[in-house]
C-alpha positions, -999 to 999 in steps of 0.1 A, spaced: 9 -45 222 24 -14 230 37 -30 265 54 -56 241 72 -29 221 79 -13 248 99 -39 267 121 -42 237 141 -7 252 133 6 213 121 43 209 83 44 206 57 63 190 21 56 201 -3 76 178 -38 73 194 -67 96 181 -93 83 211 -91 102 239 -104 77 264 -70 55 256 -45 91 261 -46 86 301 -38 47 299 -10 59 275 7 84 298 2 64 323 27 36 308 49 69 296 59 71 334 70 43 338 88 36 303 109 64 293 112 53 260 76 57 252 65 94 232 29 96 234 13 112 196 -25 122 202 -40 132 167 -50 111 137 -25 89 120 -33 102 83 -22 137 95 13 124 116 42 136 106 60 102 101 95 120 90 95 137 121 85 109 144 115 86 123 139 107 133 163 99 103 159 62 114 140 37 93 109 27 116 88 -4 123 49 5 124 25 -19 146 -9 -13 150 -47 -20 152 -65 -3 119 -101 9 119 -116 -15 93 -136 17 79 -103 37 68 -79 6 64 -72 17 26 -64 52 36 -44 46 62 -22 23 39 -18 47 13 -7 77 40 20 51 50 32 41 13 39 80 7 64 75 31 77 40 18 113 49 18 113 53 57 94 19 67 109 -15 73 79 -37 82 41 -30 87 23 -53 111 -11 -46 116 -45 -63 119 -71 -61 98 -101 -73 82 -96 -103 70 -116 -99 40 -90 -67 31 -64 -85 44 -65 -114 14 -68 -85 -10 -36 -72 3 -19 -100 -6 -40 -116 -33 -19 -131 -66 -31 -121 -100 -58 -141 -116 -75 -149 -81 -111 -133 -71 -93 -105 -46 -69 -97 -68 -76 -57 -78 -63 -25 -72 -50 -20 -35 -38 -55 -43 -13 -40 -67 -6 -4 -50 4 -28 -17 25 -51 -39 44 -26 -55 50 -9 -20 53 -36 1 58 -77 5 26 -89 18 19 -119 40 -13 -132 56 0 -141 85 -31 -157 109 -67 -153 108 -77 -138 144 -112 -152 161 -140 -127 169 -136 -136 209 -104 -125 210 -115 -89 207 -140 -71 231 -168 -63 224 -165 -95 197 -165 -73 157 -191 -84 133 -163 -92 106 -135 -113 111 -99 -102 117 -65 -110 102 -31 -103 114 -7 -94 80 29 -80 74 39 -59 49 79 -58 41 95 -35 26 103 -26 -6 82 -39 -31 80 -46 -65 86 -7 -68 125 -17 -61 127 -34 -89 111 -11 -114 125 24 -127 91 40 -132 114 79 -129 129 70 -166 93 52 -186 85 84 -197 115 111 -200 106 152 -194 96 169 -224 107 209 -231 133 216 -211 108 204 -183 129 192 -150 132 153 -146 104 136 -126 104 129 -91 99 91 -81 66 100 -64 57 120 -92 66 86 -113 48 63 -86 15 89 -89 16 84 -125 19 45 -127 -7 39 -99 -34 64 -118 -25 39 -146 -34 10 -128 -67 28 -110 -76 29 -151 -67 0 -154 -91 -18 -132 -115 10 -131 -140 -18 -146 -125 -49 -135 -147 -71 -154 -137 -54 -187 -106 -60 -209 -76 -37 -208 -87 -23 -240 -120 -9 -228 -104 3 -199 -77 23 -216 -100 39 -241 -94 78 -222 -56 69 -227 -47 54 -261 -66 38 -291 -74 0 -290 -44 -9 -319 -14 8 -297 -32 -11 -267 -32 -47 -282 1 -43 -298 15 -33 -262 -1 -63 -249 9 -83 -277 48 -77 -267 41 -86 -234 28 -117 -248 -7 -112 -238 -40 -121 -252 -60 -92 -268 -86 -97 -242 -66 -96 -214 -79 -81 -182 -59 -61 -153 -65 -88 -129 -44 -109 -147 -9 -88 -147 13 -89 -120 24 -56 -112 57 -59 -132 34 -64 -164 13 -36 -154 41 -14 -151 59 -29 -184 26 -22 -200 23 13 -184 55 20 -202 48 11 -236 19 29 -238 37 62 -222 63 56 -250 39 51 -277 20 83 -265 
């Protein structure tokens, strides 16, 4: 992969945390003058400093164990990515891009979409790798922006005392600690969920303006409903 990018005569990063891989990487460094070799972890890069002031293009093979992290790193630096294309597991890969009111529809579902554009792109067979994983593999791209384009999450819920405007990661923080509530029990309605944060009435008569069911659950709102709801009930509080 990184012989493929390389070819393209585009500027690249490799960020490798196994040493065994480091010499293999210099090694292609020699002879590709574009290449800048990153040892260290990816959740700790520095991906302003590695962009450069250029919007960037991220490629990679994910460790199934920390995909989630390693998603949410990326998406605090949303403003600077074009495209994500990275494999998988394919069971987290359909959550990615899961639609509301569909079994792996959930959280990360909803943090991804309002980031990103998901699409499953192929499913990738166990003897492709090697060794072969236990779990199968998935090839997805994520575009960018989101949903979070089309909201304006900074003005739901204006400062209070004198207190300076929010920031729109302080606003993004806010909204997704919404939705975490929100589907904190999945099976349960919205309601339940949002007991800690308003009373049932404010809660049905925000869904009620949304033209939703009483009942309804968070797996059921699109993230443009979540974050409609999400301002009501900021509004109401």
């Amino acid at each position: 992969m990184t012989q493929h990018l390389l070819a393209t005569g585009a500027p690249v990063h490799a960020i490798e945390l196994d040493a065994a891989f480091l010499p293999g990487l210099h090694h292609l460094a020699k002879q590709f003058p574009n290449l800048d070799v990153v040892p260290g972890d990816v959740l700790k890069a520095d991906i302003p400093a590695i962009a450069a002031g250029r919007r960037i293009r991220i490629y990679g093979n994910l460790p199934y164990y920390i995909t989630s992290p390693i998603l949410h790193h990326l998406f605090n630096f949303a403003d600077l990515i074009d495209e994500i294309h990275i494999v998988i597991q394919t069971e987290v890969a359909l959550r990615l891009a899961a639609k509301p009111g569909t079994r792996d529809y959930g959280y990360l579902s909803v943090v991804t979409q309002f980031y990103t554009r998901p699409e499953f792109v192929f499913e990738i067979p166990r003897e492709a790798f090697n060794p072969p994983p236990e779990v199968a593999s998935a090839l997805v791209t994520l575009r960018l922006p989101g949903e979070r384009a089309k909201l304006s999450l900074a003005s739901n819920a204006p400062p209070v005392g004198g207190a300076p405007p929010r920031s729109s990661r302080d606003a993004d923080s806010l909204f997704l600690d919404f939705v975490k509530l929100c589907f904190s029990q999945k099976r349960k309605t919205l309601v339940n969920n949002l007991r800690s944060l308003a009373k049932s009435d404010p809660v049905r008569e925000a869904l009620a303006s949304l033209d939703l069911r009483p009942d309804a659950r968070a797996e059921q709102l699109p993230v443009a409903q979540l974050a409609a709801l999400h301002a009501l009930l900021a509004g109401a509080r």
